[in-house]
N, C-alpha and C positions, 0 to 999 in steps of 0.2 A: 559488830553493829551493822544490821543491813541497810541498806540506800534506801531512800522515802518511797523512790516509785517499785523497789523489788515487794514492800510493804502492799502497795498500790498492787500491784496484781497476785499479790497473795488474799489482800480483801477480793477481788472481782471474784473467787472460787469458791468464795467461805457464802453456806449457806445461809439467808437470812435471819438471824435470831429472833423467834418470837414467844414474849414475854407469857401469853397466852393464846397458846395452839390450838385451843378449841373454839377460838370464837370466829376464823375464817371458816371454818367446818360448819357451824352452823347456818339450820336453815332460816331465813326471814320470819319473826314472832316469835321464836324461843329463846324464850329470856334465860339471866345468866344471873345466877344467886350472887358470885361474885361483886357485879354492880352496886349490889345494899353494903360489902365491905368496904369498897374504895371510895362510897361517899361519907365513911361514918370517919377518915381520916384526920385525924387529930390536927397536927402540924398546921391547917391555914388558920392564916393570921392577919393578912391583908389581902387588901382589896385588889384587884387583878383592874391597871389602870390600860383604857384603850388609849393606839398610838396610833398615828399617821407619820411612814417613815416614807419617802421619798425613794425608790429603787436606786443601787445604784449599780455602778459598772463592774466589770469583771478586777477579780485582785486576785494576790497567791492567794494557795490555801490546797487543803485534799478535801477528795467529796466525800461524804457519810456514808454513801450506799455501797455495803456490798454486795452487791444483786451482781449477776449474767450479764454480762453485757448485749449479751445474741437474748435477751428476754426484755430486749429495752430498745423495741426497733429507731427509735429518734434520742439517743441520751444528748445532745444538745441542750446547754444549758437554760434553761427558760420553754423550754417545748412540751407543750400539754399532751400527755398521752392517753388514747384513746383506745381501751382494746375491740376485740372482734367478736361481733354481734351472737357468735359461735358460743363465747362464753358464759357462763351467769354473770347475773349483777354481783355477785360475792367475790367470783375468779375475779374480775374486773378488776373489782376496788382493790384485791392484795396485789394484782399486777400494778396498777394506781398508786398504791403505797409503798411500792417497793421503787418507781421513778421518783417517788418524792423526796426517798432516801438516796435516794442517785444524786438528786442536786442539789442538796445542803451543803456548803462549804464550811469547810473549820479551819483554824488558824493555824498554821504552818507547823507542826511538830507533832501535834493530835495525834496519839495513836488509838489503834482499836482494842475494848478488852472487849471480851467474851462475856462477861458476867460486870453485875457494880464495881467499879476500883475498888480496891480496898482504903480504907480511910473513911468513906463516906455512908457507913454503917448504915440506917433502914432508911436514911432519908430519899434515897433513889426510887424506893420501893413499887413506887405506882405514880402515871404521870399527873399533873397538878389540876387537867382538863380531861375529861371525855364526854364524849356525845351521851346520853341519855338512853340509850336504843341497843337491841340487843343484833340490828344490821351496820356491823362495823365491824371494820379492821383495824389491827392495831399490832406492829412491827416497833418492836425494843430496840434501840442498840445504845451501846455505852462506849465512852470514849476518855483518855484522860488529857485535858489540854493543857497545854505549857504554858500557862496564863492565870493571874487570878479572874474569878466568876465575873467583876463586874466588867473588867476589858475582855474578858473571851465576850461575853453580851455586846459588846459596843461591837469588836471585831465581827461578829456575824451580824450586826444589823446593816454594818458599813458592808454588806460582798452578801445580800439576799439574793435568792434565787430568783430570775427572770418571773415576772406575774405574780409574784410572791407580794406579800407586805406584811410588816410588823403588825397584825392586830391586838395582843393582848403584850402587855410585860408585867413584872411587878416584884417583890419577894417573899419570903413569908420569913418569921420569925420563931423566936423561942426563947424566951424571958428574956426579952429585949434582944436581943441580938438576932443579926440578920444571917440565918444557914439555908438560904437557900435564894436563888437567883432562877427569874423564870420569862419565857418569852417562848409565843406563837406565832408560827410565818402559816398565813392561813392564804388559798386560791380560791377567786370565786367561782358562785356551782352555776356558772351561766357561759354561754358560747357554747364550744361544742359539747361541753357534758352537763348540757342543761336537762334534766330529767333521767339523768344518769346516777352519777353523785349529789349527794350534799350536802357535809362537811368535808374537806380536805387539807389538811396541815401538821404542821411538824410543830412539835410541842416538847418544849428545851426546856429541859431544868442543869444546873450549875451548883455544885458542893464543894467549900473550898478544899484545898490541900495541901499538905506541909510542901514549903518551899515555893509558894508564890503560884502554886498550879491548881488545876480543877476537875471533881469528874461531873462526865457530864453523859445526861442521858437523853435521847432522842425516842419520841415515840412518829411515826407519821400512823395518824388518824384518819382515814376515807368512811364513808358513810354512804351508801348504795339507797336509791329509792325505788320502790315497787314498781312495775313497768305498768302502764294504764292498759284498759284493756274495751270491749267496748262498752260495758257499765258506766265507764269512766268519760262518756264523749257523748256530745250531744248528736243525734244522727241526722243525715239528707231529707229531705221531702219533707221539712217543716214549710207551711204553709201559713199559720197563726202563731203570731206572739204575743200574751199576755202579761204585762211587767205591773206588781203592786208593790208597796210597801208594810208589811204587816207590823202591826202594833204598835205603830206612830202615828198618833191621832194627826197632827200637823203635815202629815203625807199628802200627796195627792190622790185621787181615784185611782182604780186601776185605770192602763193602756194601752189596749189594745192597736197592734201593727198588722198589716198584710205587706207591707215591704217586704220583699227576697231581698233590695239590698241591706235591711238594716237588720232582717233575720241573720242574714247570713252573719256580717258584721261580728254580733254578738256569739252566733255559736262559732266560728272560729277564733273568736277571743277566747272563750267560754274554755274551746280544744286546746288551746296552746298551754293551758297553765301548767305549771308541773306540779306533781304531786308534792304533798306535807311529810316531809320528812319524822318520821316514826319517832318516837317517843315524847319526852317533857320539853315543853318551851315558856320561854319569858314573854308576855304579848302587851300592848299596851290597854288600857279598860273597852271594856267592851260595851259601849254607850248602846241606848236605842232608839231606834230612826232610820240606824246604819244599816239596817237587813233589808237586799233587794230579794223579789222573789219576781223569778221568770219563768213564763209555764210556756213551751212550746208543743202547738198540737200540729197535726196534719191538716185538720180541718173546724172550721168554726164549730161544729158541735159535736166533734169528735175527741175521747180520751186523749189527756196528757200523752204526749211521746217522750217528753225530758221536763224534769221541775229542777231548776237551776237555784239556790239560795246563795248569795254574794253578801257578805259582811266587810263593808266598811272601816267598821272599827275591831278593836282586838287583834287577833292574829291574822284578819283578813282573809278566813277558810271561806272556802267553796266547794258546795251538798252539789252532787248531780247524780239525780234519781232516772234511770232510765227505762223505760217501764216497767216502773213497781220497782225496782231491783238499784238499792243505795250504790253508787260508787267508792272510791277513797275519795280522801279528804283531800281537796286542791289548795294550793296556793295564789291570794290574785284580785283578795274580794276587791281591794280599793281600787284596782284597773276594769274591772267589772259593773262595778257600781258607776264608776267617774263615766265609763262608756257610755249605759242605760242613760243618767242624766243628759249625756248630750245630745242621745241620736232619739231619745222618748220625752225627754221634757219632764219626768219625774220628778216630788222636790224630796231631798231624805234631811234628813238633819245634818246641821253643819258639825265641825269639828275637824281635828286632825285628821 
């Protein structure tokens, strides 16, 4: 029987196992047929309940990742890592994904398999969450803990990962009965990898097993966003601002600014947002009133240089047209709009 930590550096050598190899390989927009199979997954049964779990402090346990250590310049527990500008947004996020498996903690006796434990037949098979987009990573590992499902659950929610927190838990069923135990430690896509990432998290599932034990699979999911470019920004030497509300009769006229400071204001708000993370999202109704529209020119009767649209309501995207030429879709409208209102006196419709 080896010692836990000779186990311990027999993982730091083993190469990361991934579930599916070709989805770091690809390039940003190529979608992945697989996707249409892992949603059509029989087995959910219940509702994935959000949780607010309180961080706590360091406890035993061994960490999840078996990554390089020399490939993880800060493995300190709770430390965001940030790679080099050197690489793509795709290297990134698996370098991203592969610290996240770094600092998952498991409960003292976990060991690592190679493939599903045995016991736990297709229910492993695919993890319970994935991002919708075909820019993501996603790193497998399985593990068999010396614990039943619902206290290995409690056990890792008590020893989270520093910046971490519980966002999703739940189980899913099968003619009444509970085979399957599920929880996400998700980090937000703000501070330093804001416009970098944005999904980031490790996504637990728990299958019991004979003798009071559990296998248990880890996926860590990163989700990389397109880098803006200049399409994407509003440029210098705006001189006119024109802010309307289209197709809300209850709006005000347009309103025009020659302010630089309140041009400015707006187009480095405008610059700061980060882009809309690529695929399907849940948004709240998309009312109307909420659509600003901001046209900055160079000069009072000179072409549009940028037409700016900021929605309020829905998903709060943001159009920026830079001459003539659409940008991505930003994130940001209701800091956008909320701005306009204050610094132009605009009225848009009230609401959320």
């Amino acid at each position: 029987m080896h010692d836990l930590s000779d186990r311990l550096r027999a993982l730091d050598h083993l190469e990361s196992p991934d579930l599916w190899p070709t989805v770091a390989q690809r390039e940003p927009d190529q979608p992945d047929p697989r996707f249409d199979q892992r949603a059509s997954r029989l087995r959910r049964s219940a509702t994935l309940a959000l949780a607010a779990v309180l961080l706590a402090g360091a406890g035993a346990g061994i960490w999840a990742g078996a990554v390089d250590h020399a490939r993880t310049p800060d493995s300190r527990r709770g430390a965001t890592y940030v790679t080099s500008r050197a690489l793509s947004r795709s290297a990134s996020a698996r370098r991203e994904a592969e610290h996240l498996l770094h600092l998952l903690r498991l409960p003292p006796g976990s060991e690592f398999s190679s493939s599903a434990p045995p016991g736990s037949g297709s229910l492993l098979r695919s993890p319970f969450e994935l991002p919708a987009t075909p820019d993501v990573v996603d790193l497998a590992h399985y593990f068999i803990v010396p614990m039943a499902p619902e206290a290995a659950i409690s056990w890792i929610k008590g020893h989270l990962p520093g910046g971490g927190t519980a966002s999703q838990s739940g189980t899913s069923s099968d003619g009444g009965r509970t085979v399957l135990w599920e929880l996400a430690i998700s980090w937000p896509a703000s501070g330093p990898v804001t416009g970098i990432f944005g999904w980031r998290s490790l996504v637990i599932e728990l299958a019991a097993l004979p003798e009071s034990r559990a296998a248990l699979r880890v996926d860590s999911e990163v989700t990389w966003l397109p880098e803006k470019n200049a399409a994407d920004r509003v440029p210098g030497g705006v001189k006119v601002l024109v802010a309307t509300v289209p197709g809300f009769p209850g709006g005000s006229a347009p309103v025009t600014t020659h302010s630089l400071a309140v041009i400015d204001k707006l187009r480095a708000a405008v610059n700061h947002l980060p882009v809309e993370l690529p695929g399907t999202a849940s948004c709240a109704a998309d009312l109307a009133g909420g659509l600003v529209e901001l046209v900055f020119r160079a000069a009072q009767s000179g072409p549009p240089v940028a037409v700016v649209h900021a929605d309020k309501f829905g998903c709060g995207a943001v159009g920026v047209t830079v001459n003539g030429k659409r940008g991505l879709t930003l994130i940001g409208g209701r800091t956008i709009v909320a701005l306009a209102v204050r610094l132009l006196g605009i009225k848009v419709a009230s609401g959320p």
